[in-house]
Structure formats: structure tokens, C-alpha cells
C-alpha positions as CSV (number, residue, x, y, z in Angstrom):
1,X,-71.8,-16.8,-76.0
2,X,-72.7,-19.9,-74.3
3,X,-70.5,-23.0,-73.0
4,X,-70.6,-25.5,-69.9
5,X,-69.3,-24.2,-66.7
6,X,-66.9,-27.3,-67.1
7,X,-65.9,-26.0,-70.7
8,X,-65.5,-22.6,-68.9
9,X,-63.2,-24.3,-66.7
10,X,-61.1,-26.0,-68.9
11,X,-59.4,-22.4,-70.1
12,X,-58.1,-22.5,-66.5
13,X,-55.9,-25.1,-67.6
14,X,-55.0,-23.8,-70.9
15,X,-54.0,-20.4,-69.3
16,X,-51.7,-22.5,-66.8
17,X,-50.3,-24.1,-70.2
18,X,-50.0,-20.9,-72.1
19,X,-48.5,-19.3,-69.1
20,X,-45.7,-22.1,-68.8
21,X,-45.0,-22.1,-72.6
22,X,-44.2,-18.3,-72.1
23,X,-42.0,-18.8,-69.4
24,X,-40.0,-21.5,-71.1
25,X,-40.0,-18.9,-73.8
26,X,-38.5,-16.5,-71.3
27,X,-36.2,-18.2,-69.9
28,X,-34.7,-19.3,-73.3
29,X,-34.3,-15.8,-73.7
30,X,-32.8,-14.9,-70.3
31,X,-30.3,-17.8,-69.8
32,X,-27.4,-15.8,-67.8
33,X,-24.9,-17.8,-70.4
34,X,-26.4,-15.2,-73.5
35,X,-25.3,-12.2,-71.1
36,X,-22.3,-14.0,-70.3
37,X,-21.7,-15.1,-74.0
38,X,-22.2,-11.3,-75.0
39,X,-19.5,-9.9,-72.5
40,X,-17.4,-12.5,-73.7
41,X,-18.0,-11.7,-77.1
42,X,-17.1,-8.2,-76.5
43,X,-14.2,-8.9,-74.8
44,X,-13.2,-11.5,-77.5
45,X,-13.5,-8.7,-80.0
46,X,-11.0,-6.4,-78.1
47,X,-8.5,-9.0,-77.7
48,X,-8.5,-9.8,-81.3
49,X,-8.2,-6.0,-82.5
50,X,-5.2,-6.1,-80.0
51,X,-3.9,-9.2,-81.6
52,X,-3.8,-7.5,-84.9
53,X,-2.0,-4.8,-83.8
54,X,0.5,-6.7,-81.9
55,X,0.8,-9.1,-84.9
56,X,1.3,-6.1,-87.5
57,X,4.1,-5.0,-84.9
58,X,6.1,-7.8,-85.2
59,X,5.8,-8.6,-88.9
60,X,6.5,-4.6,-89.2
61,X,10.1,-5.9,-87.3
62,X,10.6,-8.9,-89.1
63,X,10.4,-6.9,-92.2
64,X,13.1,-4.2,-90.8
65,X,15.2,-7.0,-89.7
66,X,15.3,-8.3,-93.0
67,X,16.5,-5.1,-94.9
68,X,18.9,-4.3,-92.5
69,X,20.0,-8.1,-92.7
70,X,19.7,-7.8,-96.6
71,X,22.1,-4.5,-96.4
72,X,24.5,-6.1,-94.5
73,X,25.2,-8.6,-96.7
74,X,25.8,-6.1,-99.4
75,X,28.3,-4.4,-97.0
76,X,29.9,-7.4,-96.2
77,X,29.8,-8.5,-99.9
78,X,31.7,-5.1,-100.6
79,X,34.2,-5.8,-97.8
80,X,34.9,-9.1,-99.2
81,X,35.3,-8.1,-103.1
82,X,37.7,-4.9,-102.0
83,X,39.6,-6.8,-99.4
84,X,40.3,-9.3,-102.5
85,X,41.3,-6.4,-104.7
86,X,43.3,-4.9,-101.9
87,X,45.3,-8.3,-101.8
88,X,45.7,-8.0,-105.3
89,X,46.3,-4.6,-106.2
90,X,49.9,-3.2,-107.0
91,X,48.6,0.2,-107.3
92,X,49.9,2.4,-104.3
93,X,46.6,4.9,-105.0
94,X,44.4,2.0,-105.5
95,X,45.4,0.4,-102.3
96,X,44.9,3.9,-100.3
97,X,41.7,4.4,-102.2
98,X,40.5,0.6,-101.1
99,X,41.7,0.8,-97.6
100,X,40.1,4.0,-97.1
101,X,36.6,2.4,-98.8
102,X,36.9,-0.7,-96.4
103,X,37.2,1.7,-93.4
104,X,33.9,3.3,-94.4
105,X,32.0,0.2,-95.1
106,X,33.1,-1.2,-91.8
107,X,32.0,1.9,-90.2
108,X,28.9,1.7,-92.1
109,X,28.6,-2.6,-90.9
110,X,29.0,-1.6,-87.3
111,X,26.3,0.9,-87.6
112,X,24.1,-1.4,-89.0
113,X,25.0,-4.7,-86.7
114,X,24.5,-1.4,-83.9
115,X,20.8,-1.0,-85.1
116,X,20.4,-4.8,-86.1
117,X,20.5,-5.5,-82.2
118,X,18.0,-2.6,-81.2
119,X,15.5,-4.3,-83.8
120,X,16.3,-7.6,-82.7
121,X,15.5,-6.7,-79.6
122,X,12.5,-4.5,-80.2
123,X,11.1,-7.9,-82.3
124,X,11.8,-10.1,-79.1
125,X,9.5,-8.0,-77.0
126,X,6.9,-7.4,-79.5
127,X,7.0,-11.2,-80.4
128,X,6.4,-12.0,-76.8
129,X,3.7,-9.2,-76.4
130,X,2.0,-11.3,-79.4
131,X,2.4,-14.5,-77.4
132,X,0.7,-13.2,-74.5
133,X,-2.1,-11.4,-76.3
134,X,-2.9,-14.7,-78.3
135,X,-2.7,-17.1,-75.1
136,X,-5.0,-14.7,-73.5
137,X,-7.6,-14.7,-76.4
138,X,-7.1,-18.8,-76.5
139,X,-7.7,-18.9,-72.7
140,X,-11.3,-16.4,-73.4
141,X,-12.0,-18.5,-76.6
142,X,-12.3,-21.9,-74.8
143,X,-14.2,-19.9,-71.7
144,X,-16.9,-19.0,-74.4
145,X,-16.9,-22.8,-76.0
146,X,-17.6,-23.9,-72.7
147,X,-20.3,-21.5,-71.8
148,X,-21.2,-21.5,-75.1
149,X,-21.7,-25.9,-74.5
150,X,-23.9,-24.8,-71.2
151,X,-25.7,-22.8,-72.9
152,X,-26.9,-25.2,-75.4
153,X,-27.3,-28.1,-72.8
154,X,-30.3,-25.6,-71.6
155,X,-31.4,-25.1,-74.3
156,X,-32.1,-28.7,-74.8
157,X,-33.6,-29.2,-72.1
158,X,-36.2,-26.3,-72.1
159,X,-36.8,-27.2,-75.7
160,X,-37.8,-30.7,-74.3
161,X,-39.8,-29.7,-71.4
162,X,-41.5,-26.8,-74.3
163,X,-42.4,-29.9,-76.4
164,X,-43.7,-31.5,-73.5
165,X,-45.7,-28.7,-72.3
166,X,-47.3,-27.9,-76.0
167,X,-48.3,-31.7,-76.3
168,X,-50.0,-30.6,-73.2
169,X,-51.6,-27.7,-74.5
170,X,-52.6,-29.5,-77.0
171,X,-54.5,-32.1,-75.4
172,X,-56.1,-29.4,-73.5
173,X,-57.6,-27.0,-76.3
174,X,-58.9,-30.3,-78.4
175,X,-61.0,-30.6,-75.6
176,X,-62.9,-26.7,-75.5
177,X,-65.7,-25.6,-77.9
178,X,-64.2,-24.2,-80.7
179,X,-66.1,-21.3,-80.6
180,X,-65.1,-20.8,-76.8
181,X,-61.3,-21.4,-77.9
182,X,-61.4,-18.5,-80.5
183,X,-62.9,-16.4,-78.3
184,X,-60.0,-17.5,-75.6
185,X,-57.1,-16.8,-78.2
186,X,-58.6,-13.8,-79.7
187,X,-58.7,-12.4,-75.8
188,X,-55.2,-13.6,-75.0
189,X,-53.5,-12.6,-78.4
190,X,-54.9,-8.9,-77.6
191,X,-54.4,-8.7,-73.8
192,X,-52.2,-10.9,-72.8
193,X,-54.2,-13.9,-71.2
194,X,-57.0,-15.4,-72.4
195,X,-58.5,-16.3,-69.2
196,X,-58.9,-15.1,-65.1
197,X,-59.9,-16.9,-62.4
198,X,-62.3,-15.0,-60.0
199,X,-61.8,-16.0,-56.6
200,X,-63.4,-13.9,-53.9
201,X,-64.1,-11.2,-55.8
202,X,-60.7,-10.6,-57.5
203,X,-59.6,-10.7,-61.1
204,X,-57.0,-13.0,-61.4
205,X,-55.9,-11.8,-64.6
206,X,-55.9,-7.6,-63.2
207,X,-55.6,-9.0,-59.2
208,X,-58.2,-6.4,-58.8
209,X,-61.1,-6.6,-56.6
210,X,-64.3,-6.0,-58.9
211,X,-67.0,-3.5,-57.8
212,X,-70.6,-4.8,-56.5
213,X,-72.1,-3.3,-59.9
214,X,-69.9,-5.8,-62.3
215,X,-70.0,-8.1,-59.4
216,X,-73.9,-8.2,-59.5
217,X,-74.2,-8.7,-63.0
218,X,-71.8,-11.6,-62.5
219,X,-74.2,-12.8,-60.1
220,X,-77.6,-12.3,-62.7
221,X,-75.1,-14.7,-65.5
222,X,-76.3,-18.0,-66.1
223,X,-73.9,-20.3,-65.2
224,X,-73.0,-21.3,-69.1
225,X,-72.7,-17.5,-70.0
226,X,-69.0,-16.8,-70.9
227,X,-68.3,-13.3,-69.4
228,X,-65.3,-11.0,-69.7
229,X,-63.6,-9.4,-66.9
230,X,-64.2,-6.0,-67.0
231,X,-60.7,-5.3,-66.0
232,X,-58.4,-7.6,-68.3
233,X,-60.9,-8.4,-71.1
234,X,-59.9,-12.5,-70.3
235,X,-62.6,-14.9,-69.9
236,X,-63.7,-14.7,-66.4
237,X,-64.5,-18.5,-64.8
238,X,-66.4,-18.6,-62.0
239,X,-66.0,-21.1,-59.5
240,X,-67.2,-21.8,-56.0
241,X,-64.8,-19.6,-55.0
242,X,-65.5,-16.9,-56.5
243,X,-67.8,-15.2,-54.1
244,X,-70.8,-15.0,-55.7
């Protein structure tokens, strides 16, 4: 293939561009607020499995509260009707049989006022365990919005300065043969760049030094031949720097 040494040259400056639009790719990629998002999302994921459990424990007390609270209103309903029929009763046997019910039921109250306090208590703690466990998850949950906010704001920004830089590349590849530009992206798509500088001697696609055989065809090359480097398969431009 054939093209101007200054057509040549102009791949020089759509490497540059290519390069930069891969970095901007990169970094996109590599913004410490994804690895810090991720931890934080991990972290999110253990305090809300927490939260669940903590939440389960005190609805698990709230419903034993309420059966013990539910049987002693039945107990105390009970006291209540027998203490009427106590007040009432003319029945010497009914009256031992009611006094000796009222003792058990308010045996049977005590007991269950006795374990009314434990769960009452037990529900305090686990309500309060809740409480913390949820204002801890609140407290990660903004700490990801915000990173989550800086991680956007670059974003934006490389997203502008990636528009920017394509315009660029644009500009630059309307201006190269087309036949040279295929040959350029078919190079870079398979090895990586599309086009190497040789600058006393070395590659600088492969940084390698290049032996006096592929150096000495180099040197036979018309100046509008397009060569490959023999090391990186990219489009080697020869300059006056290059050593030949």
C-alpha cells in the first residue's frame, strides 16, 4: 500500500486520540467511587439482613405481648364475673367453691403480669436493637447517595471530555486515505494499536529496538510505502527521527 508520508503521519495523531478515548474508557471503569459503592453495597446488604432479623424479633414480642395481654383480660374478666357472683351468692359451697376459683385465677394473673414484665422488657431491648440497626443502615444509605452523587459528577465530566475527544478523532480520521484508515483500524482492532512511532530504532508500539535486517528493509521503503512493524503489526511512521 501506498500513502503520503504526511498521511502516514496523521495516524500519529489518531493513535494519540484512540489512546485517550481508552483511557477515558478506563477510568470510567476504575473510578475508586464503583469500589467504594461495591463495599458499600455489601455492607448495605448485611445491615439490612440484620434489620430483618432484628425487626422479626420485635414483632415476634409484640405478638407475645399481645396474647399474654389478651389472656389477662380473660383472667381478669373471670375475677370480675366471680367476684360479682361471690357478692351475690347465698350458697355456703358456692361461696367456698368461688373464693377458692378467685385464688387460682389470681395466682394464674400474677404469673402472667410476672411473665408480661420479662416480655416487656425483652421487647424494649430488641426494639432499641432495631433502632440502632436501622440508624446505622440510614447513616451507610446516605454515605452511598453521596458517593453514589460523586460518582456521577465524574462521570459527567469524562463523558464530556469523551465527546470532546471523539469530535477530535473525528476530525482527525476524515482527514486519512480511506484505504490507509482501514488498514489502521483493522491493525488496531487486532493488536491493540493501529499505529507506532519509530524513533531511533525503537517500536513505539512493542518499545523494542528493531534488528539491522528489518531496520534495512525500512531503509530500502519508499517514503510513501506503509510498512508494519514487525513487532506489533501497527503501522510503523517513520520520521526524522527514526534513525534511518
Amino acid at each position: 500500500m501506498k500513502a503520503s508520508p504526511d498521511s502516514q503521519a496523521q495516524l500519529l495523531a489518531l493513535q494519540a486520540s484512540d489512546t485517550r478515548l481508552a483511557q477515558l474508557d478506563h477510568q470510567a471503569k476504575a473510578l475508586p467511587e464503583n469500589a467504594r459503592l461495591a463495599e458499600l453495597a455489601s455492607s448495605l446488604e448485611t445491615l439490612r439482613q440484620r434489620l430483618l432479623t432484628d425487626t422479626g424479633a420485635v414483632e415476634d414480642a409484640r405478638l407475645e405481648l399481645g396474647r399474654i395481654e389478651a389472656d389477662v383480660a380473660v383472667v381478669e374478666a373471670r375475677i370480675a364475673r366471680d367476684t360479682a357472683r361471690l357478692e351475690t351468692s347465698a350458697s355456703v359451697k358456692d361461696v367456698a367453691g368461688l373464693e377458692h376459683e378467685l385464688a387460682s385465677l389470681r395466682r394464674r394473673r400474677d404469673d402472667l403480669e410476672d411473665i408480661q414484665l420479662v416480655v416487656m422488657t425483652r421487647l424494649e431491648e430488641v426494639e432499641a436493637t432495631a433502632r440502632a440497626t436501622k440508624a446505622e443502615f440510614d447513616e451507610l444509605k446516605a454515605t452511598a447517595s453521596q458517593v453514589e452523587a460523586e460518582r456521577d459528577a465524574s462521570l459527567k465530566t469524562l463523558a464530556s471530555e469523551r465527546v470532546h475527544a471523539a469530535a477530535n478523532r473525528q476530525t482527525i480520521a476524515s482527514k486519512i486515505p480511506e484505504d490507509l484508515l482501514a488498514l489502521y483500524e483493522r491493525q488496531r482492532s487486532r493488536y491493540g494499536l493501529g499505529a507506532s512511532l519509530l524513533r531511533g530504532g525503537v517500536s513505539s508500539a512493542s518499545g523494542v529496538k528493531l534488528n539491522e535486517n528489518d531496520m534495512a528493509r525500512i531503509r530500502a521503503a519508499a517514503p510513501d510505502d506503509v510498512i508494519l512493524c514487525p513487532d506489533s503489526e501497527a503501522i510503523l511512521i517513520r520520521t526524522d527521527e527514526s534513525g534511518i
